[in-house]
Every structure is written in C-alpha cells, then in structure tokens.
C-alpha positions in Angstrom: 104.4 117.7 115.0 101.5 114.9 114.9 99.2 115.6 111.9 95.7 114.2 112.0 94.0 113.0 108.3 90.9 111.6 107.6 91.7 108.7 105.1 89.2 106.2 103.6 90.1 103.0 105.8 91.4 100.6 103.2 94.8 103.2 103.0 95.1 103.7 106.3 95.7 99.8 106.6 97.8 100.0 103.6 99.6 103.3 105.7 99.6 101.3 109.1 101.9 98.6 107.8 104.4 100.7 106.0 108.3 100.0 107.3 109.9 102.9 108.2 111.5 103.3 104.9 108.1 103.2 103.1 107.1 106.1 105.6 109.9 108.1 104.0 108.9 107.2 100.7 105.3 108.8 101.7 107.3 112.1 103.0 109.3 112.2 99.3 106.0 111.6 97.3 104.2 114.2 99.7 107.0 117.0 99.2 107.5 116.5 95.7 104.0 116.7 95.2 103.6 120.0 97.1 106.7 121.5 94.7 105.3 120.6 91.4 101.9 122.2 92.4 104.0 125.1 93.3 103.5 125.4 96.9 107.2 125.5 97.8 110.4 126.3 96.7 112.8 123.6 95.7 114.9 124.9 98.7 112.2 124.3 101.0 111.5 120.8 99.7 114.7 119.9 100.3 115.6 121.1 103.4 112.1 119.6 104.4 113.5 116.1 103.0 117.2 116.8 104.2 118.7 117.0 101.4 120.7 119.2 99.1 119.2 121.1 95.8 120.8 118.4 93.5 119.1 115.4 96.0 115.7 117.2 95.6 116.2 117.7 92.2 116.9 114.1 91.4 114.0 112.9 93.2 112.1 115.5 91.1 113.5 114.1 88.0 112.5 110.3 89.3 109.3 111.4 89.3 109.1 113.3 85.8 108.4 116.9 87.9 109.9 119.9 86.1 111.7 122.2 87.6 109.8 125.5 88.0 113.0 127.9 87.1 111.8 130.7 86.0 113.5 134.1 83.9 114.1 135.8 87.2 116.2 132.5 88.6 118.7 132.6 85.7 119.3 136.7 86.1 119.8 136.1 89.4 121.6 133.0 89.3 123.8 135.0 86.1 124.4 137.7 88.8 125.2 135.6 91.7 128.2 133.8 89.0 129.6 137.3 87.9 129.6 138.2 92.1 127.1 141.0 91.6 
C-alpha cells in the first residue's frame, strides 16, 4: 500500500535519503508509537513489524514504552496456564 503524507520539506529530505535500514527504523518508531498511544495491541504491532511478542516487547522496552497489561490479561493469561 503507498501512503501519501504531507511533511514540512526539510524531513522529507531527511526521509528521502534514509537507507533501507533507516526506513525500518521509521516503521519500528511508527508502530511503537501507535502501541503506547493505545491504538493497537502488542500482537498487532508485532505481527505489523514481523516479529514475535518478546521482539515487540524488547523494542518497547528500548524505547521506555510500558506495556499496557491490564487485570483482565493476567486472568486470562492465569486461565490459559491452568488449560481452562
């Protein structure tokens, strides 16, 4: 999917020149950004970045984002580890 932005010019230089690596960086930053404002799930963000939970979640942690795990995770999580 192409995605269309209107940037001010002197960061769309800055974006223009970026190696290929850097333009993954800019995916990482973007996802992780969208997860700690709570518009998706860490599931999402890492499938989004290809990676497992525990990748997404170190990238989260590089970054000083906080896991949103909330009361209902852990029951369920609890459940899931007693196979209910």
């Amino acid at each position: 999917m192409k995605l269309t932005l209107d940037v001010p010019d002197e960061l769309a230089a800055l974006l223009h020149e970026l190696e290929p690596e850097d333009g993954r960086a800019v995916l990482v930053e973007t996802v992780c950004g969208l997860y700690s404002r709570r518009k998706i799930t860490s599931g999402k963000g890492a499938r989004l970045l290809g990676l497992d939970r525990f990748g997404f979640q170190q990238e989260l942690g590089k970054r000083e984002i906080p896991l949103h795990y909330t009361l209902e995770d852990l029951k369920h999580d609890a459940a899931s580890a007693r196979g209910q």
